[in-house]
N, C-alpha and C positions, 0 to 999 in steps of 0.2 A: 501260462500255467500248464504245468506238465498233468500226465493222467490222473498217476498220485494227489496232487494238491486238487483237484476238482472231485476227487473222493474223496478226502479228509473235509471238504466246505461239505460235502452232499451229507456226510455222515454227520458233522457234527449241525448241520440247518435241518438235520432230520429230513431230508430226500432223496430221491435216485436219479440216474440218469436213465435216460431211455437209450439201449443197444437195440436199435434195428436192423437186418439183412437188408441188404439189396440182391436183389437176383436180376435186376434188368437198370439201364440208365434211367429210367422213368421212375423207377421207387427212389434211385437215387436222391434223385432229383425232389421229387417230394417230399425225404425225410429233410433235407434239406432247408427248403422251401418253409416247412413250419414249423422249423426249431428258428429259422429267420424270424418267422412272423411272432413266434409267443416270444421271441429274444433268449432261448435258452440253449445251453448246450447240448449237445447229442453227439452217442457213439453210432456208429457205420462200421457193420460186421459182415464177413464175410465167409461163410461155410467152405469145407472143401468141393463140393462142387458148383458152389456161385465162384469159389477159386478159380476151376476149371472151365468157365466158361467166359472170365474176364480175361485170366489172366494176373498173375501175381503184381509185375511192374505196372500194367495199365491198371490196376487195381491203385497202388499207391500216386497215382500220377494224375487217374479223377477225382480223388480225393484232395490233394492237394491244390489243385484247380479249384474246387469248389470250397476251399479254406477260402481263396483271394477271393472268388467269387462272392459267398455268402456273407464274408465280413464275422462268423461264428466260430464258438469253437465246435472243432468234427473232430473226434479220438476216433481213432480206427483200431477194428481187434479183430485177430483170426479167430471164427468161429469155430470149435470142437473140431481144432486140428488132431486129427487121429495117427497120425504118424509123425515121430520126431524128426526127422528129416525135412517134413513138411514144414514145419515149426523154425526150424531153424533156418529154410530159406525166405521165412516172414522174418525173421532177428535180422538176417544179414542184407536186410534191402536198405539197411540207413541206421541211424542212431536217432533216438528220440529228447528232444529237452523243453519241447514245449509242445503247445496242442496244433501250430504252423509248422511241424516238422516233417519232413519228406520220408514218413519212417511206418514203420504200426506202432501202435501204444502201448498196446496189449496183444500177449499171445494165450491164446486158450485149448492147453493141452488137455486132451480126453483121452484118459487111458484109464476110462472105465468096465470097457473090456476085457481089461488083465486084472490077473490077481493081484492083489494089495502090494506083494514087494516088488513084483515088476513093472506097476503102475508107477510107485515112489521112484525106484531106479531112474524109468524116460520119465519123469518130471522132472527127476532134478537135473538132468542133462540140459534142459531144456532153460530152464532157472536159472543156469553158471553161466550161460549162452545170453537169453536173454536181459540178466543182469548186468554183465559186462557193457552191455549197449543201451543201460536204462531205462530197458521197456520194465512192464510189468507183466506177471503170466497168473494165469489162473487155471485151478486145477480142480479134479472132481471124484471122484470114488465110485458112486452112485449109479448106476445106466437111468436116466432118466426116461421111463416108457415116451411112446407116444412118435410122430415124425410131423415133419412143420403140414400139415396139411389139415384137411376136414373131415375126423374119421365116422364112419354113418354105426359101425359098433361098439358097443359097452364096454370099457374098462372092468376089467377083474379087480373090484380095489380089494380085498385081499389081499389078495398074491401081489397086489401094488405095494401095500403099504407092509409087508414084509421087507421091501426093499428103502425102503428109506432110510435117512442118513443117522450112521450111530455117532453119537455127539465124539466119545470115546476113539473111536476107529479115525472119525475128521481130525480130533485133535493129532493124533497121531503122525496122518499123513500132513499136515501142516507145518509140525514141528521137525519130520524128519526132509522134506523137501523145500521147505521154505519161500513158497508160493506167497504170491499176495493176496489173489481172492479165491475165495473158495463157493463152489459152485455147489449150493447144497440143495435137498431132496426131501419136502417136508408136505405133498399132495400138489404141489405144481407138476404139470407134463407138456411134454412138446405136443403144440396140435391141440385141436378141439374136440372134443367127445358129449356123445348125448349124455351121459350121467358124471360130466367132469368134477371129479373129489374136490372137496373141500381143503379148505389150505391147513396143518397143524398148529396152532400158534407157539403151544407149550412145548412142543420137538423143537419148534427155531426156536424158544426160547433158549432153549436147553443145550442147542447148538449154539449160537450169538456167549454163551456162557464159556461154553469151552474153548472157544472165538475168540479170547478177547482183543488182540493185538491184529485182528484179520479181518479186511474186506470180505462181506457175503455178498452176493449175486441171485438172482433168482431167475432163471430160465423157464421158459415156457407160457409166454409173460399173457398168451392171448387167451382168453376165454375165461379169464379168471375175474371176478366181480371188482369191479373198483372199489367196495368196502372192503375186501379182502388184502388187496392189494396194500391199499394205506395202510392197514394195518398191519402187514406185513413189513412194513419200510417203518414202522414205529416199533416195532418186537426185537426184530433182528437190524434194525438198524442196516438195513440192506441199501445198497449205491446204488445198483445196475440191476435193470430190469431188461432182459431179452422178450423181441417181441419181435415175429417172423409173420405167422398164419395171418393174421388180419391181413397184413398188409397184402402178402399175395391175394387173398379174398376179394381185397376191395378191389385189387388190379383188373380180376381176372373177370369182375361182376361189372364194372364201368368200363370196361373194353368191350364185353359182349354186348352192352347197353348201347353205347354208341356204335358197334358194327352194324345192329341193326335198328339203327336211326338212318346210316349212313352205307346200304349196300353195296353202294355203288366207287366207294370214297377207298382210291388205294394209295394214298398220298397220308399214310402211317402220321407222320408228323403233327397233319390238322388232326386227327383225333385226339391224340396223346395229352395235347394240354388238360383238355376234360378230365382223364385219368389220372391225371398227376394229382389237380384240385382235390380228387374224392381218396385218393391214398394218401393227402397231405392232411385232410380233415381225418381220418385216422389217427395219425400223429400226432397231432394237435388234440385229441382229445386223451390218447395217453401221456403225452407231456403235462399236463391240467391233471392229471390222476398222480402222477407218478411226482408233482410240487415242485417241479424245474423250470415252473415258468419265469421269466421276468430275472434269472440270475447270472444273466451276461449286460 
C-alpha cells in the first residue's frame, strides 16, 4: 500500500498514523520496535537537522533495512523541509509505489516563513517534482510556535491564537498548489509548555470544511491530552499525528537513569537496549491513542 491508500483507510476507520522523528538510531529503532509490537503502521520522519546528522541516503537505506527487518509498514517523510532544494534532493533519492519502496513517501515543505505567494510559488515547485515520482507533499501557512523540546515559559496565547489557520486563506493555498496534506494550526505547538492551549475543535471544524478533498495533519502531537487528541482525529478527521518531544524526553531521561545505575559501564550498546524499551513504551502508548493499533 502506497502512503496515499494507508490515508484514505486511516481517514475513512476514523484514525491517524503516528509520524515520529528520529534524531538517533535508538529512537529509531524503538518507534520501530512498537509499531512491530501493537502490529500497526508508523511514519519515520526526519527534520532538517536530524537530515544533517544522518545524512540524506543513510537516512533512506535505515529505513529500508528496517521495512525487511520489522516485517511493517514505515512511510518515511521529510520533516519541515524549509528549503526547496532540500525537498527536491528527498524526491530524487527514488520513486515511491508502495510502503517497501527505497524512496520517502512524503515531502513536507514549510514555507511558512514567507509570504503567502511566495510560499504557494516553492510549493508548488516542489508538488510538480514530487508528483512526477509519486510521493506525496504537505504543506503549511501557519508558523507553528513552539520547538521540539521542554519549554520552562509561558505561551502568549493571545498573540498565539492570532496566528492560527484561516480556513479561507488554507483553502486557498491548497487549491492553488495542490498539495496533499495540509498541516493546519488550531492550539497544537511544537514542544511542551507549562500552560499548553487547548486544542480549537470548531477552527478544525471549520478548517476539515474548507478541506474537503485534503489530508489534515496535526503537528506538535506531544503534550496534548489524549482526549483531545481523539477528538481531534474525529473533528477533522486528521491521518497523521507528529510527535517528536516525548520521544527525545524519554531518551534523554532513561539514558541519564541508567548512566547512573551504570557509572562505570562505557560499552554504549549494553545500556541502550533499556532505552530503547522506555522510548518504545512511548510509542506504544500514542499508537493506543492515536487508534492504529492492530491495522497491519
Amino acid at each position: 500500500m502506497t502512503a496515499r491508500d494507508w490515508f484514505l483507510k486511516a481517514q475513512t476507520g476514523g484514525w491517524a498514523i503516528g509520524a515520529f522523528n528520529a534524531d538517533n538510531l535508538e529512537i529509531l529503532k524503538a518507534i520501530c520496535l512498537a509499531a512491530k509490537n501493537k502490529k500497526s503502521p508508523v511514519m519515520v520522519e526526519f527534520s532538517p537537522g536530524e537530515v544533517d546528522y544522518f545524512g540524506l541516503r543513510n537516512i533512506v537505506d535505515l529505513v529500508k533495512n528496517a521495512r525487511e527487518e520489522y516485517r511493517i509498514p514505515i512511510l518515511l517523510n521529510l520533516d519541515h523541509g524549509r528549503k526547496v532544494e532540500d525537498c527536491l534532493a528527498a524526491v530524487n533519492m527514488g520513486s515511491s509505489t508502495s510502503s517497501g519502496s527505497s524512496s520517502f513517501d512524503l515531502i513536507h515543505f514549510d514555507g511558512s516563513d514567507s509570504e503567502l505567494e511566495e510560499n504557494i510559488h516553492n510549493t508548488k515547485k516542489v508538488v510538480e517534482a514530487a508528483h512526477t515520482k509519486g510521493l506525496l507533499v504537505e504543506g503549511e501557512i501557519d508558523k507553528i510556535p513552539g520547538a521540539s523540546e521542554i519549554h520552562d515559559q509561558d505561551l502568549d496565547s493571545e498573540l498565539v491564537k492570532k496566528s492560527y489557520t484561516d480556513p479561507q486563506k488554507a483553502a486557498k493555498f491548497v487549491s492553488e498548489t495542490g498539495i496533499d496534506i495540509f498541516a493546519a494550526f488550531f492550539g497544537n505547538v511544537h514542544g511542551t509548555f507549562p500552560n499548553q492551549p487547548d486544542l480549537d475543535f470548531d477552527l478544525l471544524a471549520r478548517i476539515r470544511k474548507s478541506l474537503p478533498d485534503t489530508f489534515l495533519s496535526l503537528h506538535g502531537g506531544s503534550g496534548i491530552p489524549a482526549d483531545q487528541v481523539k477528538q481531534a482525529i474525529e473533528v477533522g478527521k486528521i491521518v497523521k499525528v507528529n510527535v517528536n518531544t516525548e520521544l527525545r524526553q524519554a531518551f534523554r531521561d532513561a539514558l541519564t537513569e541508567k548512566l547512573g545505575e551504570k557509572p562505570n559501564e562505557y560499552a554504549m550498546y549494553k545500556v541502550m537496549p533499556d532505552v530503547i524499551l522506555s522510548v518504545a513504551a512511548v510509542v506504544e502508548s500514542k499508537i493506543d491513542i492515536f487508534g492504529s493499533a492492530g491495522r497491519v
